[in-house]
C-alpha positions, -999 to 999 in steps of 0.1 A, spaced: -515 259 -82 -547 277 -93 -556 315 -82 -590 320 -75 -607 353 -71 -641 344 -47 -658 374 -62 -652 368 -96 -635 404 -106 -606 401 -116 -595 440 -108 -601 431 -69 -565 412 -69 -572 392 -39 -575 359 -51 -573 326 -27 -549 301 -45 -558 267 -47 -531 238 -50 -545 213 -62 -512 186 -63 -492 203 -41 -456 191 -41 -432 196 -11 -424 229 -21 -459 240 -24 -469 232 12 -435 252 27 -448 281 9 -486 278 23 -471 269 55 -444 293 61 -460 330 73 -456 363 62 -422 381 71 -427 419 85 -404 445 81 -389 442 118 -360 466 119 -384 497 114 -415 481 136 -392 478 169 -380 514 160 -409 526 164 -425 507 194 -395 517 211 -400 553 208 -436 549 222 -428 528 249 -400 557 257 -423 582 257 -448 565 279 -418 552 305 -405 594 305 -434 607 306 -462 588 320 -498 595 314 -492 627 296 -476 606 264 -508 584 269 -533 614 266 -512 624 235 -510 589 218 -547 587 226 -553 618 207 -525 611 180 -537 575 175 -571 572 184 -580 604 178 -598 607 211 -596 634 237 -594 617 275 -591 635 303 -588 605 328 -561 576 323 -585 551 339 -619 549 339 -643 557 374 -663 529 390 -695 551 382 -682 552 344 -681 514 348 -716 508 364 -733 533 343 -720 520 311 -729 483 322 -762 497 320 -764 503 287 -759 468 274 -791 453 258 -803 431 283 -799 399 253 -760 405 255 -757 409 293 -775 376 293 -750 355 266 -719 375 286 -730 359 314 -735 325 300 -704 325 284 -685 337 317 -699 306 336 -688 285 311 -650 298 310 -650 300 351 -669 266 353 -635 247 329 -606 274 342 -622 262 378 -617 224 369 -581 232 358 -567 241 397 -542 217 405 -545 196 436 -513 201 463 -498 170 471 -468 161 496 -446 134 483 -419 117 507 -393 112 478 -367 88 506 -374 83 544 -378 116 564 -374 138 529 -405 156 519 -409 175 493 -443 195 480 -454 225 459 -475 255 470 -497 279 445 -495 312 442 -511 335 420 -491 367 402 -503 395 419 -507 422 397 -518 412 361 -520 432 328 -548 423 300 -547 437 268 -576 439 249 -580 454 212 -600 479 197 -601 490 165 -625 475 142 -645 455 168 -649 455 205 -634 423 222 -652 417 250 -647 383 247 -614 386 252 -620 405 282 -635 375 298 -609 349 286 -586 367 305 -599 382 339 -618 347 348 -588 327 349 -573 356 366 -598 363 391 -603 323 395 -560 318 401 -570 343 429 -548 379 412 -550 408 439 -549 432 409 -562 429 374 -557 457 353 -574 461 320 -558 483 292 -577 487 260 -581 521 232 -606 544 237 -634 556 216 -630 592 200 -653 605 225 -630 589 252 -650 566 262 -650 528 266 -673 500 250 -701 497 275 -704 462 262 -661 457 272 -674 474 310 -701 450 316 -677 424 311 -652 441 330 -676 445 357 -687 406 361 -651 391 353 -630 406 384 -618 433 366 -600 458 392 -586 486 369 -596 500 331 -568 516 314 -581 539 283 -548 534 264 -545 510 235 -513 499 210 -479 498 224 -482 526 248 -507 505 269 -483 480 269 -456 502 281 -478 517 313 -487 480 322 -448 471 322 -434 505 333 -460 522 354 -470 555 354 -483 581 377 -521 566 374 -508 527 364 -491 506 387 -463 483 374 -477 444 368 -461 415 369 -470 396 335 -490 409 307 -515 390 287 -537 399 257 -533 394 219 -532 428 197 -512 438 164 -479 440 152 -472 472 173 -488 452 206 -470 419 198 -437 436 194 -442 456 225 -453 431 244 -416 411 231 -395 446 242 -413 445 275 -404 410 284 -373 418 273 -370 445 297 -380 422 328 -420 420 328 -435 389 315 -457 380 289 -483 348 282 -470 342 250 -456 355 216 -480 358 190 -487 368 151 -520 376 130 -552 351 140 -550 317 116 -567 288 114 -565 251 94 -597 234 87 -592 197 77 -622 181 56 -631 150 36 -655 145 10 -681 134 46 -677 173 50 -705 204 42 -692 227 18 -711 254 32 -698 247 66 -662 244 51 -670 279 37 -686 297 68 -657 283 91 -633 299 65 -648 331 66 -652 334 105 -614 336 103 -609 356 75 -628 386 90 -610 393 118 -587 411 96 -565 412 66 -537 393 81 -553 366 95 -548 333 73 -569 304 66 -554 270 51 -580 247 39 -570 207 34 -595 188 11 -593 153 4 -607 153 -30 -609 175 -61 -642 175 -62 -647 193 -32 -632 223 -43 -659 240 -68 -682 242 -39 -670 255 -10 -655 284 -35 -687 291 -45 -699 288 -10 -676 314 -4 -687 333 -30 -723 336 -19 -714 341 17 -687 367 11 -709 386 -7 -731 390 26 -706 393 54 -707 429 70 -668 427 71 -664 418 37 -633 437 28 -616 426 58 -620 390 47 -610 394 9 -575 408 20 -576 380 42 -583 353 16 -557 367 -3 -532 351 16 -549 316 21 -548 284 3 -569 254 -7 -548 223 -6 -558 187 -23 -539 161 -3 -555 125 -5 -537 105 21 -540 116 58 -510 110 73 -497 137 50 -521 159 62 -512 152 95 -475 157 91 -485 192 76 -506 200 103 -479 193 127 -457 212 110 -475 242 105 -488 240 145 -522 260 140 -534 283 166 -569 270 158 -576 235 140 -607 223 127 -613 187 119 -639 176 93 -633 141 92 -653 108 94 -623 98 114 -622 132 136 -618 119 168 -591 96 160 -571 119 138 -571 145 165 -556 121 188 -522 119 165 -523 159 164 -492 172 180 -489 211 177 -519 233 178 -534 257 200 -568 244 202 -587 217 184 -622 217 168 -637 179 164 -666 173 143 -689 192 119 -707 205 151 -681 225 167 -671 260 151 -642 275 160 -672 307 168 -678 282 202 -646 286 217 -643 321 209 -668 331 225 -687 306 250 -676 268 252 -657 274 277 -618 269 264 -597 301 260 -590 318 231 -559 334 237 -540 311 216 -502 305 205 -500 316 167 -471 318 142 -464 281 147 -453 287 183 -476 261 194 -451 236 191 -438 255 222 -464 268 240 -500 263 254 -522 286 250 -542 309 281 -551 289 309 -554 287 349 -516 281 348 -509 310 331 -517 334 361 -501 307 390 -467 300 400 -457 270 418 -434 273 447 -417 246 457 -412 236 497 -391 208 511 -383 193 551 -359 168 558 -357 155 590 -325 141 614 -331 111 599 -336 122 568 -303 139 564 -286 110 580 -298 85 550 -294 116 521 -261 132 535 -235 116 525 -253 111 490 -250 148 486 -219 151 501 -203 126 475 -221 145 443 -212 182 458 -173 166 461 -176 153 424 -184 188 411 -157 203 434 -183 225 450 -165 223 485 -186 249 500 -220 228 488 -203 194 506 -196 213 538 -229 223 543 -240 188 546 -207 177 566 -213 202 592 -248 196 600 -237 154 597 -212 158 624 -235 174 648 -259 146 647 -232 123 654 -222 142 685 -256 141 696 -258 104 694 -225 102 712 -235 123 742 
């Protein structure tokens, strides 16, 4: 194990740590994320989403102020607010939001599931029927960056699954005023409400309602500790959610076929989403390491959000590992949210990938594309729960409802089937139900 400081100054303290023959209990360490101190997060969420579910959108003009630091007078935002703010995107932007939103309809489109009757025996048929959640929540950070990409990976699939109400919640400017950049994507996604509330008070009016917010059904939408806790209390509390989640991650797999400047910039794309996000890098050989630090050296050095990404390679690795069915089992076992593969064999070693959120195959595909335009969604599982769930999709905003219809006949042939297993579980009232309707048919024959 080998700290490395990208910057070369050794006061910074932020040092990426390369392993270069990492033994077993190397890798648990780089693979096992960063406890938080839960006991006084929840606390606190708690209190704000008890403040919002007492009092309404007077706790959210206050957290505004208190958090934010920004004076609202309206909870949610006018349609003239909306349109006028569209308005100010640069015409360039408006274009590439537009791109990318025909991109993320055109695959969430692809993904509607076809409804299909089976006849599972003779006169017994069985089928599903979609229906979309009606009212949905989106969260979508501010802070250090407006997400507007996140606006669209969210309201397409929910305008495409066919949601009456789409309700957007996301923190205001200090002049109380939203990203026109967030609106214009609003505007063009489906987008039915804007929420000016950010942090675990918008969470709470989505699950609770208040006297401006009505109550949604599920909530969606990645966001800090304070978000991701809330969003856990709220589902708790009977609302549902897409998906627990942690800080933003990603493992990039290479082999000496791979460009160390590419190795570096994918690195760094992570890194600067902020200094919790964590990057694990898997080399094949030695010699790879020396440049791609010093790749990240020269590109650090330029990167607006530079301090950002030191903190973040501060808790990221560099792992040697020759043999890649090692790497795979690591892969697996650490279930990245986002996985890039840098590999002569990409395609093929991506086949045998179990657990990860979404997969990037091939030196030509950045993680950057399906942030922003390929088409996939970003709203991924992180913290290793992709080993149990998918990430945002059209499925996400549906729920399946299932139908059945048995005929005389059917009943006749299926009956006593059920009667014998209701009997075996002593569930007399189950058997009779069956029994009953049995004899009538057999007094109809008789008559």
């Amino acid at each position: 194990m080998v700290p490395y400081n990208p910057m070369g100054n050794a006061e910074m303290g932020r040092e990426i740590t390369v392993y270069m023959h990492p033994d077993e209990q190397d890798v648990r360490k780089v693979i096992t994320r960063p406890a938080r101190q839960r006991e006084e997060l929840e606390s606190a969420v708690r209190q704000i989403m008890e403040a919002v579910r007492k009092r309404g959108d007077r706790a959210l003009v206050e957290f505004a102020a208190s958090y934010d630091r920004a004076e609202i007078r309206e909870v949610l935002v006018s349609p003239d607010e909306i349109q006028s703010a569209s308005q100010q995107v640069r015409p360039d932007l408006r274009m590439a939001i537009r791109k990318a939103a025909a991109n993320i309809r055109t695959f969430h489109t692809a993904q509607i599931p076809r409804e299909e009757q089976v006849q599972t025996a003779p006169g017994v048929h069985c089928w599903r029927r979609i229906r979309a959640i009606e009212r949905v929540g989106l969260y979508v950070p501010g802070g250090t960056a407006p997400l507007f990409s996140t606006v669209l990976m969210l309201a397409i699939p929910a305008a495409v699954a066919g949601c009456r109400e789409i309700v957007l919640a996301t923190p205001p400017g200090r002049d109380g005023s939203i990203h026109p950049a967030i609106l214009y994507a609003a505007s063009i996604s489906g987008v039915t409400t804007v929420i000016r509330a950010g942090g675990a008070q918008a969470v709470a009016a989505m699950a609770w309602g208040t006297e401006s917010v009505r109550k949604v059904d599920k909530i969606f939408g990645p966001g800090n500790q304070y978000v991701t806790k809330a969003k856990e209390l709220a589902a708790a509390a009977g609302t549902a959610i897409d998906m627990p989640a942690g800080p933003s991650e990603v493992m990039i797999i290479a082999d000496t076929s791979a460009d160390p400047e590419i190795v570096a910039a994918d690195m760094l794309s992570q890194a600067e989403h902020g200094p919790d996000s964590q990057v694990v890098t898997i080399v094949e050989e030695l010699r790879q390491i020396d440049p791609i630090l010093r790749a990240l050296s020269q590109q650090l050095a330029a990167l607006p959000r530079r301090d950002f990404a030191e903190q973040s390679l501060g808790a990221s690795s560099i792992l040697c590992i020759p043999t890649a069915e090692r790497v795979l089992d690591i892969v697996n076992r650490y279930a990245p949210e986002h996985l890039i593969i840098m590999r002569r064999d990409a395609e093929e070693f991506a086949e045998e990938v179990q657990h990860a959120g979404s997969v990037f195959i091939g030196p030509w595909t950045p993680e950057s594309a399906g942030d922003y335009a390929s088409g996939t969604n970003h709203t991924l599982p992180t913290n290793g729960w992709a080993r149990s769930y998918s990430g945002v999709s059209l499925d996400s905003f549906i729920r399946k409802i299932t139908f059945q219809k048995i005929s005389a006949e059917g009943l006749a042939e299926l009956g006593p089937v059920v009667e014998i297993l209701a009997g075996a579980e002593s569930l007399e009232g189950h058997r009779r139900a069956v029994s009953l309707r049995l004899a009538k048919l057999q007094a109809r024959k008789e008559l």
